[in-house]
Backbone bond lengths (Angstrom), bond angles and torsions (degrees), N, CA, C in turn:
res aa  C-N    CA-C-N  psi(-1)  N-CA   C-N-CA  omega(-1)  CA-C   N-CA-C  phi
1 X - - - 1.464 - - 1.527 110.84 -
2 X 1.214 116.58 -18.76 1.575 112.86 -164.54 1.510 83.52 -111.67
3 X 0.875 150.94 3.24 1.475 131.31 172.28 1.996 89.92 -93.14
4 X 1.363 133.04 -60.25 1.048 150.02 169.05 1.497 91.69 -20.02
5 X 1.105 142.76 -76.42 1.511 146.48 175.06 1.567 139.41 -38.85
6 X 1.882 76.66 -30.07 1.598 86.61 167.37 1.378 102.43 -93.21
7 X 1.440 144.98 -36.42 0.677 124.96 -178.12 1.734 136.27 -64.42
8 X 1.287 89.26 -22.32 1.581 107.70 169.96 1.222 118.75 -63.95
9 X 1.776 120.11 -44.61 1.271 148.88 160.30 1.197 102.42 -31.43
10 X 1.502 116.75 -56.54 1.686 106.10 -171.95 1.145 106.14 -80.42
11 X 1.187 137.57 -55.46 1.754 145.76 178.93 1.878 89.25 -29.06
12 X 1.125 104.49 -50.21 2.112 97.05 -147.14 1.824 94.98 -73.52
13 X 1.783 115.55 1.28 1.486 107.07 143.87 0.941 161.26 -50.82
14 X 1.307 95.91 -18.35 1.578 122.39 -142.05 1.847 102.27 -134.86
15 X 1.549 103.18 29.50 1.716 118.75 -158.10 1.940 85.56 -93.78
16 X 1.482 104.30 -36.40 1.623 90.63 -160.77 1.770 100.96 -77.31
17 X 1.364 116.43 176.53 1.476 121.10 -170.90 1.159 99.83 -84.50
18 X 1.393 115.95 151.90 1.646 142.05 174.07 1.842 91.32 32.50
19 X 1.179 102.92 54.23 1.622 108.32 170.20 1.635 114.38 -79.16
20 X 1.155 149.99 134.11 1.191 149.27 -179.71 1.419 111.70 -132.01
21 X 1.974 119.65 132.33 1.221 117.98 -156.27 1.492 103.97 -151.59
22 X 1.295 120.95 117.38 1.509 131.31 -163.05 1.645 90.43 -86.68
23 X 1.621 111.80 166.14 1.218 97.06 161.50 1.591 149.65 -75.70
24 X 1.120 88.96 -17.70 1.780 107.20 158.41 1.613 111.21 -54.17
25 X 1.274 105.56 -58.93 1.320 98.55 179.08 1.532 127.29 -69.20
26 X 1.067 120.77 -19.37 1.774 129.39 158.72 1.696 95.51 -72.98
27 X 1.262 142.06 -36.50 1.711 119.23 -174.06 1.178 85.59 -84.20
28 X 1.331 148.54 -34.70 1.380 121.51 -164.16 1.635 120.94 -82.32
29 X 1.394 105.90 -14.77 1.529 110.77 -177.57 1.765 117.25 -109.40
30 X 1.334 105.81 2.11 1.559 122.12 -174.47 1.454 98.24 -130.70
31 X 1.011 126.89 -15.36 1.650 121.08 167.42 1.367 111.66 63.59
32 X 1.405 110.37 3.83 2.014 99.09 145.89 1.135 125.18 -76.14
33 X 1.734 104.71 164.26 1.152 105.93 171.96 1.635 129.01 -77.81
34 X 1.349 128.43 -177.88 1.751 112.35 -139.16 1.637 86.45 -97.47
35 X 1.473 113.73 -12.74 1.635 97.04 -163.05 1.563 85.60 -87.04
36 X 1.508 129.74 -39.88 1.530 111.79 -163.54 1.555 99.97 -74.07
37 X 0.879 138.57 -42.70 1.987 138.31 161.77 1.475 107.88 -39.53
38 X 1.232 118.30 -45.70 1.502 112.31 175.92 1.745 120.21 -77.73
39 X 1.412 113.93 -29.39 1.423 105.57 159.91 1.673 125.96 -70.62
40 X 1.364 104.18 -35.68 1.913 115.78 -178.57 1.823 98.01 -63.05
41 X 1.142 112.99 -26.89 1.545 119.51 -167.45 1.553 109.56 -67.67
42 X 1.919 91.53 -58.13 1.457 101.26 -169.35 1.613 104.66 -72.16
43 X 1.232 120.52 -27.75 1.355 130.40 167.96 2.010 121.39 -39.09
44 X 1.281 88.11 -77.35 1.403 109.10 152.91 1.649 134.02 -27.86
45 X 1.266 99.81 -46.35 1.797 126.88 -164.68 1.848 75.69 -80.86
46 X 1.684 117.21 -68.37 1.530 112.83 -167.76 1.582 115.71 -32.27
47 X 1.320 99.61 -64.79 1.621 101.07 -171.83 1.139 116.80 -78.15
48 X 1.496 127.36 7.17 1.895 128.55 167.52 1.375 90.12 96.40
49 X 1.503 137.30 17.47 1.888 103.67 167.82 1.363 114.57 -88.72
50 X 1.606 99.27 -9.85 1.727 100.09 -175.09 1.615 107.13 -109.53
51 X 1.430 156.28 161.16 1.594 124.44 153.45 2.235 87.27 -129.25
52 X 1.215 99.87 121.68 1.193 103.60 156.55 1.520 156.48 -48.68
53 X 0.725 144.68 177.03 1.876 131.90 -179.53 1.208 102.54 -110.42
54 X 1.021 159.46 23.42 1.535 134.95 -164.39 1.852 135.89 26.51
55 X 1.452 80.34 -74.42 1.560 84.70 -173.44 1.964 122.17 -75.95
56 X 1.944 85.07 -21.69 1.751 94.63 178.76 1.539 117.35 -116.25
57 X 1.533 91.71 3.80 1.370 79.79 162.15 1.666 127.97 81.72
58 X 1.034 108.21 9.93 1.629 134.38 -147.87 1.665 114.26 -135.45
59 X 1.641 116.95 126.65 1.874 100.12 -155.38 1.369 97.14 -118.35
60 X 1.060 121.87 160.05 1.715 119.70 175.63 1.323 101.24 -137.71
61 X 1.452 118.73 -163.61 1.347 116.30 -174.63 1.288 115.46 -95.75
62 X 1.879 116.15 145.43 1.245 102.89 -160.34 1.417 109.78 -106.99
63 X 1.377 117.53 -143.10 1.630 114.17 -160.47 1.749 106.48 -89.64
64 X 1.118 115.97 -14.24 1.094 118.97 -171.15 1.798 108.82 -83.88
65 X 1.211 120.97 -16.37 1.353 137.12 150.33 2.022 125.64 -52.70
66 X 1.364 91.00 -29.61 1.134 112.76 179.02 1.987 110.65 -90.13
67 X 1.216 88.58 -10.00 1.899 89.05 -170.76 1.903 94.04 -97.29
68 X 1.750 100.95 -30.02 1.854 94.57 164.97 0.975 126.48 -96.79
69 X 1.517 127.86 26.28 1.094 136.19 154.60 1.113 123.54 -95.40
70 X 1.557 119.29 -44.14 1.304 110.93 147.65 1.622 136.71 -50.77
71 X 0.993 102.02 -37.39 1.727 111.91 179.13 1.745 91.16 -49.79
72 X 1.304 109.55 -69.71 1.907 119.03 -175.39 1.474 92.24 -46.32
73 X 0.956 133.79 -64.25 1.825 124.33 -162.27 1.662 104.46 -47.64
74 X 1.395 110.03 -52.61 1.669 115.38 173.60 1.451 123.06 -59.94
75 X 1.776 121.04 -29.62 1.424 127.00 178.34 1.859 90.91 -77.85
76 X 0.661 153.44 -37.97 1.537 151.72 177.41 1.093 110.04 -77.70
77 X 1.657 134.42 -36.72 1.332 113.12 -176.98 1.889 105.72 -76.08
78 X 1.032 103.24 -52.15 1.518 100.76 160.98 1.445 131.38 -49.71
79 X 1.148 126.40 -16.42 1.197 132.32 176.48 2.077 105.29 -74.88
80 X 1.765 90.05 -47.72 1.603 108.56 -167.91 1.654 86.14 -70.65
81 X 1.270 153.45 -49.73 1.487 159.32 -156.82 1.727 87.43 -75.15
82 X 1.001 106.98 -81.24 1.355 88.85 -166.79 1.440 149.17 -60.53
83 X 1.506 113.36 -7.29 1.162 152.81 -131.23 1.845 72.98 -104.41
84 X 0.712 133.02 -37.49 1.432 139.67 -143.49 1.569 110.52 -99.84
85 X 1.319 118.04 -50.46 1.502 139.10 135.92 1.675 98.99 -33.83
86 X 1.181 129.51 -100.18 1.118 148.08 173.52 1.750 119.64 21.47
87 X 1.081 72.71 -74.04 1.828 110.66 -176.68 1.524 103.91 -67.57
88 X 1.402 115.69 -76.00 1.817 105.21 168.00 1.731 124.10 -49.97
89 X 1.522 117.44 -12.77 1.496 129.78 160.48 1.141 103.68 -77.67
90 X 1.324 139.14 -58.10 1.110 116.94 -164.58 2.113 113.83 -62.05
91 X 1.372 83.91 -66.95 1.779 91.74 165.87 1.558 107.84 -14.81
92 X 1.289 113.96 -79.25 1.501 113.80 -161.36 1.361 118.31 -54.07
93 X 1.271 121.78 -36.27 1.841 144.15 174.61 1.550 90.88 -66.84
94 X 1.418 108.53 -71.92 1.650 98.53 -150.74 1.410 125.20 102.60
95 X 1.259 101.35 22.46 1.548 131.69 169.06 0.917 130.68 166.44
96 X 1.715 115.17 171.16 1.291 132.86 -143.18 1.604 120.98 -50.37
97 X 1.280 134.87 152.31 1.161 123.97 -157.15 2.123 85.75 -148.62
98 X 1.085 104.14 155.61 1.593 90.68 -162.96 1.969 92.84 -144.75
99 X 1.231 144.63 142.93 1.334 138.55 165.97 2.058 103.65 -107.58
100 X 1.291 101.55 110.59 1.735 95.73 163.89 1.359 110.26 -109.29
101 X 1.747 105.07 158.14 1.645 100.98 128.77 1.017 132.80 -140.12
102 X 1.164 125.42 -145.95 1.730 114.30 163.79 1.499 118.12 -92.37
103 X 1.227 96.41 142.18 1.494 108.33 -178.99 2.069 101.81 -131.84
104 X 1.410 100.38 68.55 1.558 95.91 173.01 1.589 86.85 116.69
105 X 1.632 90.41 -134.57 1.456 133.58 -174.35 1.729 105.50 -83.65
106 X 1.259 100.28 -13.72 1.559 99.40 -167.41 1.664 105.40 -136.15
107 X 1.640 134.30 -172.75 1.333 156.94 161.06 1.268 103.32 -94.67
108 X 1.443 94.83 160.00 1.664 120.50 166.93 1.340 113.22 -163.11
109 X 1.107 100.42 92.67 1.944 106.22 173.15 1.673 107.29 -37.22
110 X 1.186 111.48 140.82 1.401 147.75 -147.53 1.563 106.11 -101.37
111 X 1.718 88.06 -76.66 1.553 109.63 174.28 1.674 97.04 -140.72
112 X 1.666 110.18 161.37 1.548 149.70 155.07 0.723 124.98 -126.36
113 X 1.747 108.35 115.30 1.350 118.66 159.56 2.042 115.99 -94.24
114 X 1.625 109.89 115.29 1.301 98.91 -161.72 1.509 123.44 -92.60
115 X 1.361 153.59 109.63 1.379 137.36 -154.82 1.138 104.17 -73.59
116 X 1.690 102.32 156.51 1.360 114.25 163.50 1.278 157.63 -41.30
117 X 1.503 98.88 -11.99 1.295 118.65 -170.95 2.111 91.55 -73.79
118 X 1.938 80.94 146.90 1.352 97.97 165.86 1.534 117.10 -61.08
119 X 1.182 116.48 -38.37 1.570 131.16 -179.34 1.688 112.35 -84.07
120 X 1.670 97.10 74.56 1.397 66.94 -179.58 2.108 106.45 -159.04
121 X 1.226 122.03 144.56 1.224 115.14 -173.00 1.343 138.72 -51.50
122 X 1.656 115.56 147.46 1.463 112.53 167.67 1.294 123.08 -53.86
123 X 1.724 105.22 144.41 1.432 105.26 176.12 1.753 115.77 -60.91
124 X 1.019 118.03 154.16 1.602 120.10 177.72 1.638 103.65 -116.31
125 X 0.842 132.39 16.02 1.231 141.37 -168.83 1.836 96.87 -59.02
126 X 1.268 97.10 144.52 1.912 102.20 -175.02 1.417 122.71 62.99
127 X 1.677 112.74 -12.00 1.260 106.31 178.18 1.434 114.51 -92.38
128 X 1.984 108.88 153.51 1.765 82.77 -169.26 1.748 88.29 -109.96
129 X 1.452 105.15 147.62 1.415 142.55 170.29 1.080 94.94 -72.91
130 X 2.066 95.90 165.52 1.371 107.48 166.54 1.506 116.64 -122.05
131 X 1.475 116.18 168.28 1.666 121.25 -140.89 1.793 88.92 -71.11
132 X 1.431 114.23 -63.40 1.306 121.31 -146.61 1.338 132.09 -82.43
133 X 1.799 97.58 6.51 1.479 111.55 -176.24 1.405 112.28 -137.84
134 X 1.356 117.09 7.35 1.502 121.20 148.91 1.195 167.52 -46.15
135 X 0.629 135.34 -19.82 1.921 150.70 -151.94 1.457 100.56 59.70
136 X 1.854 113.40 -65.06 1.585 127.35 -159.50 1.647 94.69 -72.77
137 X 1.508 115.37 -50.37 1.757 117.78 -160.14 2.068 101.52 -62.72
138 X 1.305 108.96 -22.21 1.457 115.43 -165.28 1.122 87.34 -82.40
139 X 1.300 151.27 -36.83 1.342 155.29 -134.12 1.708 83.52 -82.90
140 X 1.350 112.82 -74.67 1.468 114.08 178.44 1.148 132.95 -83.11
141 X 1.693 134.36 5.14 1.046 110.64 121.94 1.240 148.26 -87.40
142 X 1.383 99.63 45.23 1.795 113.43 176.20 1.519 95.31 -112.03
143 X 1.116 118.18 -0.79 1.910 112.90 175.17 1.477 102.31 -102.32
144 X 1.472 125.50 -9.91 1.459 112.76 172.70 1.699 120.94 -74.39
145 X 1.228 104.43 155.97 1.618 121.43 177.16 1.873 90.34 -72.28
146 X 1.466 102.74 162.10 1.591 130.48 -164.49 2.197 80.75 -66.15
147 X 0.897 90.71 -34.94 2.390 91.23 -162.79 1.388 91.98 -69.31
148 X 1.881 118.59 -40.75 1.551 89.30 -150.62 1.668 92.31 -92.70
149 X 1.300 117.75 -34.93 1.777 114.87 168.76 1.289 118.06 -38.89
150 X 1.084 131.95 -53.16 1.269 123.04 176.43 1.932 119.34 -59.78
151 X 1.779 112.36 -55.74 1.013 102.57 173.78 1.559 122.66 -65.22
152 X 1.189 134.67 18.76 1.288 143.96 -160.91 1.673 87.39 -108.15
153 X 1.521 98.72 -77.18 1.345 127.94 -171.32 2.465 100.16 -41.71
154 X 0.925 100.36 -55.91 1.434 111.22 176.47 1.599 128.47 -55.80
155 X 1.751 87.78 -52.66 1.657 89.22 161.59 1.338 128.04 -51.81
156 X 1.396 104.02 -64.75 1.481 108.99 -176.44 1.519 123.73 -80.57
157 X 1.306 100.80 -11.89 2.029 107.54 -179.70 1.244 108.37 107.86
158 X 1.365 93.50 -166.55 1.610 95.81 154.77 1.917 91.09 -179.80
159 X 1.646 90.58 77.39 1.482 95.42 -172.26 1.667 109.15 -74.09
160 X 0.948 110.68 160.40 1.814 126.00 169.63 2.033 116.67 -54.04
161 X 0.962 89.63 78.29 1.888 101.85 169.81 1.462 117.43 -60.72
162 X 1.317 119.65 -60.81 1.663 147.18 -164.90 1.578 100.31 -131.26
163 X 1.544 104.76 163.99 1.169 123.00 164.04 1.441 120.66 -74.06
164 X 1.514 124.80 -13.24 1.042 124.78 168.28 1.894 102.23 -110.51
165 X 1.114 135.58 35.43 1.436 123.29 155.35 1.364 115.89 -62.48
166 X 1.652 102.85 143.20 1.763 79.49 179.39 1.754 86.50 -117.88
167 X 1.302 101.18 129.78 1.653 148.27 157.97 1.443 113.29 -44.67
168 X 0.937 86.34 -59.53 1.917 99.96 -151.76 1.604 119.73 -88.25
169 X 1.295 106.29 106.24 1.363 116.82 -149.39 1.765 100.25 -49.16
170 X 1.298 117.92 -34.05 1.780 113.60 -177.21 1.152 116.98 -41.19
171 X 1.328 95.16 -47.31 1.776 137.04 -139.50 2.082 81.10 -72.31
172 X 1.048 76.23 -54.22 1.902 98.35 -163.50 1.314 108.16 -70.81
173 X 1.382 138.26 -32.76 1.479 139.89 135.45 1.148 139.81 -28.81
174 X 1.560 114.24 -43.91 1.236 120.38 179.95 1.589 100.74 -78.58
175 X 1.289 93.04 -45.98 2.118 98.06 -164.45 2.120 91.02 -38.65
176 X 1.508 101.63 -56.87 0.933 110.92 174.47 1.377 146.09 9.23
177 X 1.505 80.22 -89.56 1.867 110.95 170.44 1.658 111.25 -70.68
178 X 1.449 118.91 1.20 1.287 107.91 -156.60 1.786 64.24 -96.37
179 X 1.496 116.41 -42.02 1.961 105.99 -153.28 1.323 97.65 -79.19
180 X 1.426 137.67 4.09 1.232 147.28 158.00 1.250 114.78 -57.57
181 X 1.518 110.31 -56.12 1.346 108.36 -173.42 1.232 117.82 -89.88
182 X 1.954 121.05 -23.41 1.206 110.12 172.62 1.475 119.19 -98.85
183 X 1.458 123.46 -4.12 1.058 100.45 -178.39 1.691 117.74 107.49
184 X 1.223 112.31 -45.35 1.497 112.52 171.44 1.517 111.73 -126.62
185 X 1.542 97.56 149.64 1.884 100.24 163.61 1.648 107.64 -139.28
186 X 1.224 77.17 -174.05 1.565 95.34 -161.47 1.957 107.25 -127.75
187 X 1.281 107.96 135.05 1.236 122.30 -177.07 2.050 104.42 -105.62
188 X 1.155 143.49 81.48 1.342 156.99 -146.22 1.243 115.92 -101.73
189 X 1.724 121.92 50.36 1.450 117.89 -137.76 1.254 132.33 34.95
190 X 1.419 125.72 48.98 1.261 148.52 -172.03 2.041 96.64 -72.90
191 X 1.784 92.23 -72.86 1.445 102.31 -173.86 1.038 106.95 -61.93
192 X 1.179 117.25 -52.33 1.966 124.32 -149.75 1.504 94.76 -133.59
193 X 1.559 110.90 132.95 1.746 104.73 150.86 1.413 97.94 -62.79
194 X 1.426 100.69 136.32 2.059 107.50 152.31 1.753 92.66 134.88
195 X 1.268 93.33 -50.01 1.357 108.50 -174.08 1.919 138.79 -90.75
196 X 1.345 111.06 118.35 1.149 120.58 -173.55 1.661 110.32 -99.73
197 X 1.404 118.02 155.70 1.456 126.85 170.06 1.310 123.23 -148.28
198 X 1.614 113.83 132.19 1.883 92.28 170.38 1.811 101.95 -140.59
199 X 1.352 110.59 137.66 1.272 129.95 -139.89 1.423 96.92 -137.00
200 X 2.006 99.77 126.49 1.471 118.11 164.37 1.313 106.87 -105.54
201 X 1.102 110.11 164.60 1.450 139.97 -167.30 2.326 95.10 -110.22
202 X 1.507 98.65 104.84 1.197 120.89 162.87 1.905 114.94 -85.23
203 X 1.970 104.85 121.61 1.476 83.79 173.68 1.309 115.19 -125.93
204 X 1.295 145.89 163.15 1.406 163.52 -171.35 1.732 110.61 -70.48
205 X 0.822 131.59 -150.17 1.904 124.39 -142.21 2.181 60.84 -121.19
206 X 0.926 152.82 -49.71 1.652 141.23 -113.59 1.730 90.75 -129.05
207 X 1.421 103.10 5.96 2.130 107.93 177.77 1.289 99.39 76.38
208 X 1.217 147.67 -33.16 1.117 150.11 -179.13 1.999 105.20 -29.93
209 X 1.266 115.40 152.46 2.031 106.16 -172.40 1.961 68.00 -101.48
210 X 1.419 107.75 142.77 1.588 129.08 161.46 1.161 128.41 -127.10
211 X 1.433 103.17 -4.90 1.710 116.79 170.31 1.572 119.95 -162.70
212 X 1.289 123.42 -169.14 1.450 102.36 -174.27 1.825 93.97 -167.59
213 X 1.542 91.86 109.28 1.739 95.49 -176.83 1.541 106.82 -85.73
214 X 1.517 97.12 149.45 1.729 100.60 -159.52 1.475 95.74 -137.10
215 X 1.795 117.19 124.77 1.607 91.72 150.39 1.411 106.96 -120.88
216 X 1.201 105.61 161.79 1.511 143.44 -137.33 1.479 103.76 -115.38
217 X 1.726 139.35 127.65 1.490 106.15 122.03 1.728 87.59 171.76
218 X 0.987 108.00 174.87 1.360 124.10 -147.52 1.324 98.01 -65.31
219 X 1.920 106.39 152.13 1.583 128.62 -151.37 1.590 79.06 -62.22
220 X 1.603 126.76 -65.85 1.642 125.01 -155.17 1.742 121.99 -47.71
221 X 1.199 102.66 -11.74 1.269 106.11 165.72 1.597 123.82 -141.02
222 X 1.467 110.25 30.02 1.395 117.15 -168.99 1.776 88.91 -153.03
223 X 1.516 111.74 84.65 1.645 118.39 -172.09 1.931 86.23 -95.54
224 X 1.373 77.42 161.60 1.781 98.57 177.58 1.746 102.15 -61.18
225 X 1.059 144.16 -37.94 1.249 157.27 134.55 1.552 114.34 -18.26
226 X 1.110 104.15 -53.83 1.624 104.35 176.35 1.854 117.04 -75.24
227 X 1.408 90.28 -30.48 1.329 98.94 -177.26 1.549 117.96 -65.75
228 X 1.744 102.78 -36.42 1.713 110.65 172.85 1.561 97.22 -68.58
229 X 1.197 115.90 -32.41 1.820 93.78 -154.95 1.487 105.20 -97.96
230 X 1.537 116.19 31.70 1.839 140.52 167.96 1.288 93.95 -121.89
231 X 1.374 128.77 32.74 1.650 98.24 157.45 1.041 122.86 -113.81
232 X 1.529 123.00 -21.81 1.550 105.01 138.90 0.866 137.32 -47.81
233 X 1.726 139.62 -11.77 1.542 118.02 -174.64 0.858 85.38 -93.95
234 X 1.495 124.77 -58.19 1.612 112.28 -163.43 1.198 131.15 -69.54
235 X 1.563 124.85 -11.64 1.833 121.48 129.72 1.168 121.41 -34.10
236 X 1.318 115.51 -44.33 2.125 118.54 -159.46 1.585 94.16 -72.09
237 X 1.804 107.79 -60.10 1.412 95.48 -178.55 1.420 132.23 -58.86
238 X 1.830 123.68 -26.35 1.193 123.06 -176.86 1.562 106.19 -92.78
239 X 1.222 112.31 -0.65 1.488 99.25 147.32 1.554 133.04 -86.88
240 X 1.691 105.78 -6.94 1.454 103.58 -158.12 1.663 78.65 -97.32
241 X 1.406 122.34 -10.40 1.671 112.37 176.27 1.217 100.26 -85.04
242 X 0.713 141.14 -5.20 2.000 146.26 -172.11 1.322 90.28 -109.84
243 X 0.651 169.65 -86.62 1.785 168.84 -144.24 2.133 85.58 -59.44
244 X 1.299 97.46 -75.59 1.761 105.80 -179.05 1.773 110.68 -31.77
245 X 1.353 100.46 -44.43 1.618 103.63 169.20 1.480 134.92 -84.48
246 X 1.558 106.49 33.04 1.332 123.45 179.62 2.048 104.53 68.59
247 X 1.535 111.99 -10.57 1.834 92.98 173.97 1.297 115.36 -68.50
248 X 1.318 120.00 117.97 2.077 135.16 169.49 1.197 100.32 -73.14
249 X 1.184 145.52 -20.77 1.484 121.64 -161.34 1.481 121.13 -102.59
250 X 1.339 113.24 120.92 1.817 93.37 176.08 1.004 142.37 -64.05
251 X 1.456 111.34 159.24 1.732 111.96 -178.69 1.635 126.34 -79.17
């Protein structure tokens, strides 16, 4: 953890624009010593977070800074694209409408749009979910290969939430292949008693699924019944965000 700190320590130098920083000048303003600054450096420089000067000796930020900046430019333009869809979905339903994706092993809602109803849930926005008891997280692990589902599924578990979680990796395969082939799933008080979800699969200009629109909201007014008879809209709209994101091909 304390090496992790320094290394952050040096990175949070390198915050102002076209900033340039010798190693003297990182021990003198981070107050390590020059040999642990000079290994985090050359470290850094290896994997592209740092790129060096040659002749002065002096490192700035490297290209691999530039590949998460782009990533952020694309989580916002999609956020601003869909957001727009979103909002006229939610209206027409009358509840909550939610944008995830994956972040790892797990989700993290993006954006919320929240309905009107007095009865109705906190935003989850920034928090990360889990894959196998979602509506949105099932969505994408139904695009993994048999190697990476399982090590996904293993790492993190897939402990008992609800009386209806499903556990059992078969069990959880088949549901699977069914949201494989159609396109949407359903979360059935999986995570939470109270709470229901049913979730399309949004895709990118290359077919690839890059997000997964979900609406949301409590079991007493969101029956398994209601949930089938929302899968056309919430197909129509997560296709009209897939069309918005440059994907041509139909679903």
């Amino acid at each position: 953890m304390k090496t992790v700190k320094k290394v952050i320590a040096i990175l949070e130098e390198f915050e102002k624009p076209l900033v340039e920083l010798s190693i003297s000048d990182l021990v003198e303003i981070s107050g390590l010593n020059s040999s642990t600054v000079y290994r985090i450096c050359s470290e850094l420089e290896q994997k592209g977070y740092l790129l060096k000067d040659g002749t002065r000796g002096k490192y700035r930020l490297g290209h691999r800074f530039i590949k998460y900046y782009n990533s952020m430019n694309e989580l916002n333009h999609l956020k601003q694209v869909a957001l727009v869809f979103m909002q006229k979905f939610s209206k027409e339903i009358n509840e909550s409408v939610t944008l995830s994706v994956q972040v790892g092993s797990e989700i993290t809602d993006i954006a919320c749009v929240v309905s009107s109803h007095k009865l109705q849930l906190l935003s989850r926005e920034g928090e990360n979910l889990p894959l196998y008891c979602t509506s949105a997280g099932k969505i994408f692990l139904s695009q993994m290969d048999s190697e990476s589902l399982n090590r996904v599924l293993r790492i993190k578990g897939v402990p008992v939430l609800t009386m209806n979680t499903i556990t059992d990796f078969n069990l959880l395969n088949k549901e699977l292949a069914i949201i494989r082939r159609e396109g949407i799933s359903f979360d059935d008080e999986e995570f939470e008693l109270g709470i229901r979800s049913v979730a399309a699969q949004i895709k990118g200009t290359d077919g690839s699924v890059i997000a997964a629109l979900a609406v949301i909201g409590p079991s007493i007014r969101i029956s398994v019944q209601k949930m089938r008879a929302l899968i056309p809209a919430i197909k129509s709209c997560a296709q009209e965000i897939s069309k918005a994101m440059r994907y041509q091909d139909k679903y």
